[in-house]
C-alpha positions as CSV (number, residue, x, y, z in Angstrom):
1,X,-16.3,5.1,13.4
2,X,-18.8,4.7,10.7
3,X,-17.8,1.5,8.4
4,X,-17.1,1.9,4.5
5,X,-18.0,-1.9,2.7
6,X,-16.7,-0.8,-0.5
7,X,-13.6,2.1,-1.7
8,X,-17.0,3.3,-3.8
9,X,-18.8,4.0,-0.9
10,X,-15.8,5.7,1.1
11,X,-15.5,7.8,-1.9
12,X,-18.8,8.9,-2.0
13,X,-19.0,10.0,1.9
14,X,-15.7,11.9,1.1
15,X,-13.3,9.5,3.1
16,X,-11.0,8.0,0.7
17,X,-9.3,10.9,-1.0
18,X,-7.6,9.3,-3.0
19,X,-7.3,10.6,-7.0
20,X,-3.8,9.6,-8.4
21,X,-4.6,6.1,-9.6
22,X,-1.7,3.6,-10.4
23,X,-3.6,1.9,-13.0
24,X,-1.1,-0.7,-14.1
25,X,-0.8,-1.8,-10.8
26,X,-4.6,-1.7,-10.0
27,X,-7.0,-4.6,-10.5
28,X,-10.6,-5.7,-9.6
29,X,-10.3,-5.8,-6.2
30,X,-7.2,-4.0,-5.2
31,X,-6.5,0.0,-6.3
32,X,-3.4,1.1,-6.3
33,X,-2.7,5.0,-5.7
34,X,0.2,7.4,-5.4
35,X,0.2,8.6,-1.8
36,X,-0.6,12.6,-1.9
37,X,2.2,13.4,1.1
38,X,4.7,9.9,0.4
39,X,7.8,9.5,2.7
40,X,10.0,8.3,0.2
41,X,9.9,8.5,-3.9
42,X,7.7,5.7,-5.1
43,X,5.3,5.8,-1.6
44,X,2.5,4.0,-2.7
45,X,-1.4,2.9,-1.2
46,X,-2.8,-0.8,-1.9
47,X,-6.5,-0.1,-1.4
48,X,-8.9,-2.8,-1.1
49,X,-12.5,-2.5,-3.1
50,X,-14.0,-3.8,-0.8
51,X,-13.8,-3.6,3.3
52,X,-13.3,-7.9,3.8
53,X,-10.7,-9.6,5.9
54,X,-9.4,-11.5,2.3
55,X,-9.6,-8.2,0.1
56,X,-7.6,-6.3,2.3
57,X,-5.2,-9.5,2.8
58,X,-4.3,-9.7,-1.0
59,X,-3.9,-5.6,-0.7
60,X,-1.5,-6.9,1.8
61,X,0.1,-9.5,-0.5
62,X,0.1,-7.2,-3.8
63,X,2.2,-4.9,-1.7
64,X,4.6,-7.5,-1.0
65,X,4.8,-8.6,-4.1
66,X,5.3,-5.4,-5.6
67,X,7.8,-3.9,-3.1
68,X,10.0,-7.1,-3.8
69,X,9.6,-6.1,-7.1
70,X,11.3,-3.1,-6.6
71,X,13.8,-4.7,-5.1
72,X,14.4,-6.7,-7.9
73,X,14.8,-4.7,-10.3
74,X,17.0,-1.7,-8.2
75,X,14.8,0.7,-7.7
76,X,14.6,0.7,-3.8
77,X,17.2,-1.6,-1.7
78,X,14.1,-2.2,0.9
79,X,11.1,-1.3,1.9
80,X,8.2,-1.1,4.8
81,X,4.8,-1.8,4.5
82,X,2.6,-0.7,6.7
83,X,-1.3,-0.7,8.4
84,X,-2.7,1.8,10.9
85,X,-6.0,1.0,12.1
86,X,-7.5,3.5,14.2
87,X,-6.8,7.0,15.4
88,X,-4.5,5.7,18.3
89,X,-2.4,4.1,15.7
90,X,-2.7,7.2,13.4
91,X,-4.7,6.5,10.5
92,X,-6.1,9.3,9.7
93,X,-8.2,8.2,6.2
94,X,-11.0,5.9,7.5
95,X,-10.8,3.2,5.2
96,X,-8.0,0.1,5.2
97,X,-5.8,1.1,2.7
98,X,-1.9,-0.1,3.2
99,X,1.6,1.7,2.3
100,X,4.3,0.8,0.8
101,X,7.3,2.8,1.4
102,X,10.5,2.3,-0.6
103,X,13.9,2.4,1.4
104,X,16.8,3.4,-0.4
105,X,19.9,3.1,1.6
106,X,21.0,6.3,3.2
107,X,17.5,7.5,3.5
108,X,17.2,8.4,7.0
109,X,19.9,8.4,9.4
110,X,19.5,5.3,11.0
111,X,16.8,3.3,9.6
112,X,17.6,0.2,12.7
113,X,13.7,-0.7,13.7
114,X,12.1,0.1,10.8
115,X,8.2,0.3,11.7
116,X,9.1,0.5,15.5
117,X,10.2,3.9,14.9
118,X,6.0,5.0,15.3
119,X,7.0,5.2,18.9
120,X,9.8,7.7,19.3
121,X,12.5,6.5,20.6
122,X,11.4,3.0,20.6
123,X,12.9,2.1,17.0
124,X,16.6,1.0,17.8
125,X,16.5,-1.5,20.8
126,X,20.6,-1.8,20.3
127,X,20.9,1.4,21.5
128,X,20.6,2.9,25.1
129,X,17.3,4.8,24.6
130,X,15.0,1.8,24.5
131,X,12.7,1.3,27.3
132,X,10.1,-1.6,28.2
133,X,6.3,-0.1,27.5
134,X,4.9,0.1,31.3
């Protein structure tokens, strides 16, 4: 997998399609964007300018910060936020760019798990289905 330092230069190779800009919540080394296909209203990217361990950390940490935001103020009652790195853990857009997905209660019909759910049945451990990964 070829390795992007900068958002500009992901853009340019046509990698980071990303074109609906937050700009209020976008700064000099984090861009925010609306996600193209979101889960949930308000599903949005934290994209790091540039490919570093600490960039892509405060991407991390302006996620968190915002999604408690939304808390906050009621517009979601939770949310995940979440990282796939590689295609074995589905990312699909070659660059580090992190979701956050709002969580409005009621949303799914049983949202016990949260981010475990990547693995189907693997999400509620309470319940019967769950099974030790061999």
């Amino acid at each position: 997998m070829t390795r992007y330092d900068t958002l500009d230069d992901a853009r340019e190779a046509g990698v980071a399609p990303w074109d609906q800009r937050v700009d209020d919540l976008s700064d000099y080394h984090v861009t925010v964007f609306e996600d193209r296909y979101p889960v949930t209203p308000g599903h949005l990217l934290f994209v790091p300018v540039y490919n570093t361990h600490h960039v892509i950390n405060d991407a991390f940490e302006t996620a968190l910060r915002y999604g408690e935001r939304m808390v906050r103020l009621g517009e979601c009652d939770g949310y995940n936020i979440g990282f796939n790195s590689g295609a074995a853990a589905g990312q699909t857009v070659m660059y580090p760019h992190i979701h956050l997905i709002p969580r409005r209660t009621g949303d799914c019909t049983d949202p016990v798990g949260g981010v475990r759910g990547v693995i189907h049945g693997q999400a509620n451990y309470h319940s019967g289905g769950y099974q030790l990964p061999a």
